[in-house]
C-alpha positions in Angstrom: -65.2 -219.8 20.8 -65.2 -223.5 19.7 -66.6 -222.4 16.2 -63.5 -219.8 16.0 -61.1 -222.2 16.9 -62.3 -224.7 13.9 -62.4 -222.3 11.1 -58.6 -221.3 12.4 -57.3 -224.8 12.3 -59.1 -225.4 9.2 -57.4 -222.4 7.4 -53.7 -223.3 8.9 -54.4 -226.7 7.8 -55.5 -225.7 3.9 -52.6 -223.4 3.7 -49.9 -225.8 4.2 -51.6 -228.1 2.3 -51.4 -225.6 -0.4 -47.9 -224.7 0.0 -47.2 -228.6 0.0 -49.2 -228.7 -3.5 -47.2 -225.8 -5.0 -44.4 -227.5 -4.1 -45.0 -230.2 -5.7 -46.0 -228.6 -8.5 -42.6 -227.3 -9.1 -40.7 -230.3 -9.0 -43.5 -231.5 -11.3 -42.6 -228.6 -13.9 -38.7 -229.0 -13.0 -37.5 -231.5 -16.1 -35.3 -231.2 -19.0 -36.5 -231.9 -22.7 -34.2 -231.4 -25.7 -34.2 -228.8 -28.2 -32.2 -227.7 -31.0 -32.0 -223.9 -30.7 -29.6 -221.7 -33.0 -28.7 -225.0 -34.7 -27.4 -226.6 -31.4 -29.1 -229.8 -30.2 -28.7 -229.4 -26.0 -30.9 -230.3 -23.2 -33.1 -227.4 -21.6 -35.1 -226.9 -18.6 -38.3 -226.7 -20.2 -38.6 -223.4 -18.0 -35.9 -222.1 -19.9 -37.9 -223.0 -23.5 -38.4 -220.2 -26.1 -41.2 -219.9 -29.0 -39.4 -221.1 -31.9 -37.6 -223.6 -30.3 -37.8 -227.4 -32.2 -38.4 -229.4 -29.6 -37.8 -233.3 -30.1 -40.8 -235.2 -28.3 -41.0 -239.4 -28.3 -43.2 -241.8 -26.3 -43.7 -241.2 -22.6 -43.4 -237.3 -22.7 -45.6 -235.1 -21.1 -45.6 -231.8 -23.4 -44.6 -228.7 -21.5 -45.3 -226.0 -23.7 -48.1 -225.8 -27.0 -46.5 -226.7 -30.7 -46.8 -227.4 -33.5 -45.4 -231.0 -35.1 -43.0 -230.4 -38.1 -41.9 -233.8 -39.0 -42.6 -237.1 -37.1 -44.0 -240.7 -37.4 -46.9 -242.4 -35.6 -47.1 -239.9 -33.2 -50.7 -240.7 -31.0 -51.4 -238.2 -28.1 -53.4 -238.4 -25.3 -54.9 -234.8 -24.8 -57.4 -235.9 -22.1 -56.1 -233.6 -19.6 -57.5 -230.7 -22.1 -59.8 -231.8 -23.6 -61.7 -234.3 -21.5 -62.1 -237.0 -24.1 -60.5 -240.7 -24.1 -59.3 -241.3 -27.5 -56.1 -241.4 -28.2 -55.5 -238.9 -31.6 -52.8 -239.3 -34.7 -50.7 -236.4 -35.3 -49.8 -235.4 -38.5 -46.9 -233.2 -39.0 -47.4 -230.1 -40.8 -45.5 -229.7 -44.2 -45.8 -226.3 -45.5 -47.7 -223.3 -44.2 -48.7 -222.4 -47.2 -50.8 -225.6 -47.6 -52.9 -226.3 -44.7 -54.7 -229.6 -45.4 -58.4 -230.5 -44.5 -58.4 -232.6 -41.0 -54.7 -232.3 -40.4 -53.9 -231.7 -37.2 -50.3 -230.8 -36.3 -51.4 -229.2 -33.1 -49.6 -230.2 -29.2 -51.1 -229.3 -26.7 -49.2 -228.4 -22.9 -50.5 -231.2 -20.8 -50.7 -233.8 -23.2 -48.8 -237.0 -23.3 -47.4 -238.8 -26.5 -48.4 -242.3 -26.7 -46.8 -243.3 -29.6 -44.0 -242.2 -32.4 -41.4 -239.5 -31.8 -40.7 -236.2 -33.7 -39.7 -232.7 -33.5 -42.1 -229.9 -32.6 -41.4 -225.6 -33.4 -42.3 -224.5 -29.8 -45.4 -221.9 -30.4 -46.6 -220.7 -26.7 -44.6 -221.1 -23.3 -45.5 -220.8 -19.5 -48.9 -218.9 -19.0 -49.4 -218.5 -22.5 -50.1 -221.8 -23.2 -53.4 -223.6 -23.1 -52.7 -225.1 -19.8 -51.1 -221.7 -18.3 -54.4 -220.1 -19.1 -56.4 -223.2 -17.6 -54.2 -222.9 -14.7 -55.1 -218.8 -14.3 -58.4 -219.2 -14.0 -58.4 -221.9 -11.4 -56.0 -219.9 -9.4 -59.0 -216.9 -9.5 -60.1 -216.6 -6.1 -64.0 -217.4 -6.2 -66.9 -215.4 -4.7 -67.2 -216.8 -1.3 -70.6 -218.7 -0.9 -73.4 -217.6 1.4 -72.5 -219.8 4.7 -68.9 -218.8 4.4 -70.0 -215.2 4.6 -72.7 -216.1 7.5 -69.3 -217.8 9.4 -67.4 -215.3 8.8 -70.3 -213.0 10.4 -70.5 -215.4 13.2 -66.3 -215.5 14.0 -66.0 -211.9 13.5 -69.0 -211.3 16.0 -67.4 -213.5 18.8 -64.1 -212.2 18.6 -65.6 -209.0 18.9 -67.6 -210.5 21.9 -64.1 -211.9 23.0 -62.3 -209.1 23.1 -64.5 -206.6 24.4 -65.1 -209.4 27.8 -61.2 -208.8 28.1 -61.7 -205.1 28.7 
């Protein structure tokens, strides 16, 4: 009984703690950046961002989608968050598509936060489709569960049977 009772308060416990993290998650994701789009400069909820969009990034912005820098100066990005290393790294805006230079690197990646510099950015991937939106996915995968949680799950399932057939 006492082991049934644990695993119960343990699940009611990680599921509001998991609807308290989505939560926050939302109001994370809930910002406005500003774009020109159709030749308009406005402010958009960068849920509401479409590929193609030129989106103007500056120091102190956390990216929200993957592009590509089109014009700029001194822009220094910390992609840590994808991929895991500490250096900050210079992006250099891509000129013409035609004439990909060796070692440029014009790439923004969702997650990432500009150090340095300001410029404007053609928005390439959005939401799930984004490096981060895919990183997201497959944490959100539910795993295989591991060997003792099957044997507890043996274990509660056998005294609730035991339960309910003593209330017969």
């Amino acid at each position: 009984m006492a082991v049934f009772i644990i695993v119960t308060v343990a699940s009611v416990n990680n599921y509001a703690k998991e609807l308290q993290f989505k939560k926050l998650m939302e109001l994370r994701e809930d910002r406005n950046v500003t774009v020109k789009r159709n030749g308009d400069i406005k402010s958009k909820n960068t849920k509401k961002l479409l590929v193609g969009d030129i989106m103007f990034v500056g120091q102190g912005d956390k990216l929200p989608v993957d592009c590509i820098l089109i014009s700029g100066s001194g822009l220094i990005v910390d992609e840590s968050s994808q991929t895991g290393e500490s250096i900050n790294i210079e992006k250099t805006p891509l000129r013409r598509l035609d004439e990909f230079e060796e070692g440029l690197n014009p790439f923004l990646l969702s997650g990432s936060t500009v150090k340095e510099g300001k410029g404007e950015a053609v928005v390439c991937a959005v939401g799930r489709n984004t490096r981060m939106g895919r990183i997201e996915e497959k944490l959100e995968e539910e795993p295989d569960p591991t060997p003792l949680q099957v044997k507890l799950e043996a274990i509660v399932v056998s005294k609730y049977k035991l339960i309910n057939n003593s209330n017969l």
